[in-house]
C-alpha positions in Angstrom: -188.2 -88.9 35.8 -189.7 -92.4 35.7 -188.2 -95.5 36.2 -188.7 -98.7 33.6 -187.7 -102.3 33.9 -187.3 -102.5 30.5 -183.8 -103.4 29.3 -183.2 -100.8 26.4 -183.8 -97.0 26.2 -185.1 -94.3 23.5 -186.1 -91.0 23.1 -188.5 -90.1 25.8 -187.9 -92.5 28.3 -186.0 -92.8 31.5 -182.9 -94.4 32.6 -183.5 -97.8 34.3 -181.7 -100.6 36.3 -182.3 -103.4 33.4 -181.0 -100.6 30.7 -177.6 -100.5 33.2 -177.5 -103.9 32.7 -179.0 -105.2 36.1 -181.5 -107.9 36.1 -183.3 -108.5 38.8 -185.5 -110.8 37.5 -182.8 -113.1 36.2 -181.0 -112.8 39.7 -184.8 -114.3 40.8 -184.8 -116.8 38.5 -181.4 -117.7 39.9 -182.4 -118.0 43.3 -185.4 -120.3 42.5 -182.7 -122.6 40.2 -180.5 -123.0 43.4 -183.0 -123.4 46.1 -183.1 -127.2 45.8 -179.5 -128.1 46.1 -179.0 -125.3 49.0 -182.0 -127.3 50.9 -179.0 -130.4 50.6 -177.4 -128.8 52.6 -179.6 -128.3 56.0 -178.0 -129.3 59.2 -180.3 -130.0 62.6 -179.9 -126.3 63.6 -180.7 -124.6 60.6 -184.1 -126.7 59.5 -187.1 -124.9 59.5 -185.3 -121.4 60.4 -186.5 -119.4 57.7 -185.3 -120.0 54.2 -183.2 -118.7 51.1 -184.3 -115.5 50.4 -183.9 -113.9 53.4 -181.9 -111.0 54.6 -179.6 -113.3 57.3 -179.2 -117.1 57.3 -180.1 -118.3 60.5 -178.4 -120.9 62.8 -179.8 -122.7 66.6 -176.7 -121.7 68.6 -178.3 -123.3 71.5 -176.6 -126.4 70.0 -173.7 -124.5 71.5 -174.8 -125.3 74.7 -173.2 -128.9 74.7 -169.9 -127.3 75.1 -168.0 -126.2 78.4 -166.3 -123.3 76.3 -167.1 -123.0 72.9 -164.4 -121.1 70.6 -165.9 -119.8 67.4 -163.7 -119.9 64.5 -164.0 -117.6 61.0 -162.3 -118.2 57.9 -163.2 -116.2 54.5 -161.5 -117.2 50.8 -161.6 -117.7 47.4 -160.4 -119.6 44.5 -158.6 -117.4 42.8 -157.7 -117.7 38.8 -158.9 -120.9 38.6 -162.3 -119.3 38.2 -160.8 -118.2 34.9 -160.6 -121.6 33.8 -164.3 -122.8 34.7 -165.4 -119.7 32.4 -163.3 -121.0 29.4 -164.5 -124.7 29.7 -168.1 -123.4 30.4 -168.0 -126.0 33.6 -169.7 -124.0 36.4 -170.8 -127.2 38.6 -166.9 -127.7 40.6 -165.8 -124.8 41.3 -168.2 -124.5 44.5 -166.5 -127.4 46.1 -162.8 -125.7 45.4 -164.5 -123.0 47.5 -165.9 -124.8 50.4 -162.6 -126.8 50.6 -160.2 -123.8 51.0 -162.8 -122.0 54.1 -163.7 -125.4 55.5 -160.3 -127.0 56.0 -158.7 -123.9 57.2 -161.4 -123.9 59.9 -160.4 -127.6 61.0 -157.2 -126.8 61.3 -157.6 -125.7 64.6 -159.8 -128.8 65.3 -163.0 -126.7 65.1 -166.2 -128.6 63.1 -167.5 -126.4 59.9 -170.9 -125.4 60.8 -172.4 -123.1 58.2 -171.5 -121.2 55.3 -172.2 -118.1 53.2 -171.4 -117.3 49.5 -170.5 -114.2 47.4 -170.7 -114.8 43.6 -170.0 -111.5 41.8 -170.9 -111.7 37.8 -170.7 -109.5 34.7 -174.7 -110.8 33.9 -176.9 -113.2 35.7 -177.4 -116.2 33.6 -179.5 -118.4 36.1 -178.5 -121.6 35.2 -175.0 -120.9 35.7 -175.2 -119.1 39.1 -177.5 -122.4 39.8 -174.5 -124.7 38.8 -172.4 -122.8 40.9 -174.2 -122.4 43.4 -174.8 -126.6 43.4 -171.0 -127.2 43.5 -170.6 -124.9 46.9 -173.7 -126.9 48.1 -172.3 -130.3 47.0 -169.0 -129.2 49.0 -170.7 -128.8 52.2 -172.4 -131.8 52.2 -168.9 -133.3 51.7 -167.6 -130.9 54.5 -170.9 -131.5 56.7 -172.0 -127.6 57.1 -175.1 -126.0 56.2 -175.1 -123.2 53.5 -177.2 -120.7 54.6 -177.1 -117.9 52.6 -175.2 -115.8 50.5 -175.0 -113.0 47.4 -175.2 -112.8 43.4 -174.0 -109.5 42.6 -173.9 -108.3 39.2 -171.4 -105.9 38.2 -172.1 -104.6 34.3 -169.4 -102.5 33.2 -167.0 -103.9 35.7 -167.1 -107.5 34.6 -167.5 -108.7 31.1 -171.0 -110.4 30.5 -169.3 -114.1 30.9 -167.1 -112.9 33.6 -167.6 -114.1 37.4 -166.2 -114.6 41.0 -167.0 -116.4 43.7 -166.0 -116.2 47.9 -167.2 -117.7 50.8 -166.7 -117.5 54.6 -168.0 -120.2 57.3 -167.7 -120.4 60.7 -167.0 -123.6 63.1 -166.7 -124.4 66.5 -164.2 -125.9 68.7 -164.2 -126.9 73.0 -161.5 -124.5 73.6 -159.3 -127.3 75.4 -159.4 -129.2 72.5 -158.1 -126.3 70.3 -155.5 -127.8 67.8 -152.1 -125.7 67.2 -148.2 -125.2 67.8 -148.8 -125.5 71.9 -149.4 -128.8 71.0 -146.8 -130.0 69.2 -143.3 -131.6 70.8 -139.9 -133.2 69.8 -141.2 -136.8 68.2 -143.9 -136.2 66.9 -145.0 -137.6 63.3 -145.7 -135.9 60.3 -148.7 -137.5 58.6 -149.5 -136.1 54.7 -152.6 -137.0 53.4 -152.7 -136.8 49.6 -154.3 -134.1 47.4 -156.4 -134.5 44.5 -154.1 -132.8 42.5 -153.5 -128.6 42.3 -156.5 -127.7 44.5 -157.1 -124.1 44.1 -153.2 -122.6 44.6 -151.1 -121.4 42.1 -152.9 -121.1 38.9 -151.5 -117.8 37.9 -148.1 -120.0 37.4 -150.1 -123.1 35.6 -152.3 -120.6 33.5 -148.9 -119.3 32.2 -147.2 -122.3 31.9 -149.4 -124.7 30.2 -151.6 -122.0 28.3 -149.5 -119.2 27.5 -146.0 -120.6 27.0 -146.6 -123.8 26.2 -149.4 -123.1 24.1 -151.4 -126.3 25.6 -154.7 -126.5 24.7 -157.7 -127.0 27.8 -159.7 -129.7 25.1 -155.9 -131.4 24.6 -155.4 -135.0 25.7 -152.9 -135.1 27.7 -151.4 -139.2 28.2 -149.7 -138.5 31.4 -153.1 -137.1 32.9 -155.2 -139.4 31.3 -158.0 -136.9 30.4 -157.6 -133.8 28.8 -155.9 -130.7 30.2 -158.7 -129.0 31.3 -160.6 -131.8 33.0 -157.2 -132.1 35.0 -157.1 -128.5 35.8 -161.1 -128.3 36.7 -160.2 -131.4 39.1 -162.1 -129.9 42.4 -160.3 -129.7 45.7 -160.4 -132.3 48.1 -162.4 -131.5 51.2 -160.6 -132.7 54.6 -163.0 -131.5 56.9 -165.0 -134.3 58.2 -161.3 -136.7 57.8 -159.6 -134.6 60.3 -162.4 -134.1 62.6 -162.7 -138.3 62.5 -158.8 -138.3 63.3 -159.5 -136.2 66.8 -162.3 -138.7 67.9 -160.0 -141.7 67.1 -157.0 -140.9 67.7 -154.4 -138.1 69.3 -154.0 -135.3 67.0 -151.6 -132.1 67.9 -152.1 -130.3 65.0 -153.1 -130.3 61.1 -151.8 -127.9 58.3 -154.3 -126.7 55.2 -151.6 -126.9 52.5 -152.3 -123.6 50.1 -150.6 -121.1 49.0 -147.6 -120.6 49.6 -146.7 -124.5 49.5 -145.9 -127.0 52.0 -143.1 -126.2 54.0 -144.2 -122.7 54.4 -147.9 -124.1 55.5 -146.6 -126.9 58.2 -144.4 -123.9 59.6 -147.1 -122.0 60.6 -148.1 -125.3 63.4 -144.7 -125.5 64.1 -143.6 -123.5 67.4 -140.2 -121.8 68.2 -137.6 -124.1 68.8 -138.6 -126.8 67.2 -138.5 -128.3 63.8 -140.3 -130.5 60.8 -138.3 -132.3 58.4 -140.4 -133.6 55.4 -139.0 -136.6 53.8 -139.5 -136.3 49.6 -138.6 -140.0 49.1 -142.0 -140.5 50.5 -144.3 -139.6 47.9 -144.5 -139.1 44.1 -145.9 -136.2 43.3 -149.0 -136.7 40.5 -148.0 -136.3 36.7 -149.6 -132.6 36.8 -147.1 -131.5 38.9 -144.3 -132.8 36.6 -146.1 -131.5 33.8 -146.1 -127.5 35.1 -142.1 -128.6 36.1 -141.6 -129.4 32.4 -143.5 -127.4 30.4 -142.1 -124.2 32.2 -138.9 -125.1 33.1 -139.6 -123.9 36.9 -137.2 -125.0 39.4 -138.1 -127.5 42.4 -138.2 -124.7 45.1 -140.6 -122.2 42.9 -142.7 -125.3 42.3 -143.1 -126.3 46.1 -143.7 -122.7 47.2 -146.5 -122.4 44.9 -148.1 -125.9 44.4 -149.3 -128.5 46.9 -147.1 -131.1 45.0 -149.9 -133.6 46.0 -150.3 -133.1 49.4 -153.6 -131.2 50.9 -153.4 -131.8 54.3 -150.9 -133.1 57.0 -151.5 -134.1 60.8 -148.8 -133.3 63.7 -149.7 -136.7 65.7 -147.8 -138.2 69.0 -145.9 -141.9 67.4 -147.8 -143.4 69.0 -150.8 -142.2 67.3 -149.5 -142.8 63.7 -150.9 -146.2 63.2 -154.3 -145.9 64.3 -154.4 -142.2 62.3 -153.3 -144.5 58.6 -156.2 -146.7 60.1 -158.8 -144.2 60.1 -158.0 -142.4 57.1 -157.8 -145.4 55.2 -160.9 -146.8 56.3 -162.5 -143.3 55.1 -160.8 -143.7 51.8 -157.5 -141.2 52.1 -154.5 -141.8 50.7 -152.2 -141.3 53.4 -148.3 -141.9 54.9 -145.6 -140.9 57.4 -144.1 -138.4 55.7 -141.9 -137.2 58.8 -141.1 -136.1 62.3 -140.6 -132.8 64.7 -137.0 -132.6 65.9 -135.6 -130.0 68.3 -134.5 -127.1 66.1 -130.5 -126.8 65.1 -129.2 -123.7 64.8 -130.3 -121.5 61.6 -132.8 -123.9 60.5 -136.2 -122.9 59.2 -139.4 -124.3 61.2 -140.1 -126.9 58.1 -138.1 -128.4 55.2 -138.3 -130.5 52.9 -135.2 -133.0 52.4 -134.2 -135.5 49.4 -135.8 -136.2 46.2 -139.4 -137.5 45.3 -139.9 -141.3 44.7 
């Protein structure tokens, strides 16, 4: 039996990889798109160590050697339906960033600094340019998030995935000096809650907004939408906002107990998770206004308050766990790097039955 390249079959002819619908040379093409904006990316200990392509990425842990005890931390994600979304709008070029946000900023929660990255974008057909573009958004978000990208995977999958179908996952690792390591043990009676303010849905709970606006509302993703000020699908492509290189800023500055990556499963459930036995966070509504998207799914759905804030960030992507006497010079810094942020409550000693975090009165 021989074996062609060729992408179609006839009588008296083998079966080949192209005919299965594999292309390797469009996967090459690919790689040659996205070489330029991965090369963005570079941090001191990954220059000159070999180069996209390869089998590994490579990283100089001797730059490890600056620390007394150095903790390695992993994190692995995607972005889940929203992916759906980029497909439909044929907007490939923000979704990376959604990526790097949800691995990077569950790394810093622990106070660890995002050192390098690898992707996994699974497709139905390579079309270069658009695993370029995609590839340039995950590259554009580590800049933001200051870690090198230094390798990854474009898998296609014919037959599984239609030919405009696609996925995308990343994992990264960081480091942390292990007695700097951020978490519950850190946190005590009167400490402040500090939000820091999303840039809208992030990457959590689009199976709800996907129903909602585009099912039983019947919203269009080209409508204009006055409350948004843009149209629905520019709102909903909105990339997540990378905390990263904020947080790590906040433990040079300032004293920082703990942080919380607000995902899925909304706030209250996410801030729990720093929040150690015996003790409690009470998160103040009055203190924000949650953006007009929010308000929007709340409508157009009829969902109730607590289905929306266990699902959606309700504009809040981060928060800090700080000492009070830490609060003011925490607003300082994250002003001063451009982030929205406020007092949003405290850690009390847990009463009776209640839960490690709530949320209490009604949004400004």
């Amino acid at each position: 039996m021989s074996v062609s390249d060729d992408r179609t079959e006839s009588a008296g002819t083998g079966a080949s990889y192209a005919a299965a619908g594999v292309d390797i040379e469009a996967g090459d093409r690919a790689v040659e798109l996205m070489k330029e904006w991965v090369k963005k990316t570079q941090r001191p200990e990954t220059t000159g160590l070999g180069g996209l392509g390869g089998f590994a990425g490579l990283f100089d842990a001797s730059a490890l050697k600056r620390y007394e005890r150095p903790l390695l931390a992993s994190a692995t994600d995607g972005v889940g339906t929203k992916v759906d979304l980029a497909r439909r709008l044929g907007v490939y070029d923000t979704i990376g960033r959604d990526l790097v946000g949800m691995v990077v900023d569950d790394l810093v929660v622990c106070g660890a600094e995002p050192l390098f990255m690898t992707d996994y974008i699974c497709v139905g057909k390579v079309h270069p340019e658009r695993v370029a573009a995609i590839v340039k958004g995950i590259a554009e978000g580590c800049v933001l998030a200051g870690c090198a990208l230094v390798g990854g995977e474009t898998a296609e999958h014919p037959g599984l995935l239609g030919q405009d179908e696609f996925d995308v996952a990343g994992a990264g690792t960081g480091v942390v000096e292990a007695d700097r390591l951020l978490g519950p043990e850190r946190v005590r009676a009167g400490d402040v809650v500090v939000a820091m303010e999303s840039s809208g849905l992030h990457s959590n709970g689009y199976s709800l907004v996907r129903h909602v606006l585009l099912d039983r509302a019947g919203m269009s993703l080209e409508q204009e939408v006055a409350d948004l000020g843009r149209t629905l699908g520019e709102e909903l492509l909105e990339p997540t906002r990378i905390y990263s290189l904020d947080c790590l800023a906040l433990t040079r500055t300032t004293e920082v107990h703990a942080f919380s990556h607000i995902t899925g499963g909304g706030l209250a459930n996410n801030l729990a998770r720093v929040i150690p036995d015996g003790l409690h966070a009470g998160v103040d509504r009055s203190t924000w206004t949650p953006g007009p998207v929010f308000d929007l799914v709340g409508r157009a759905g009829d969902v109730e308050r607590a289905e929306l804030e266990k699902t959606l960030n309700m504009g809040v992507g981060m928060m800090a766990v700080v000492p009070a006497d830490s609060v003011d010079a925490a607003l300082t810094t994250l002003a001063d790097r451009g982030v929205d942020a406020w007092v949003a409550g405290s850690i009390t000693e847990r009463d009776g039955q209640q839960p490690a975090a709530a949320l209490t009165g009604d949004y400004a």
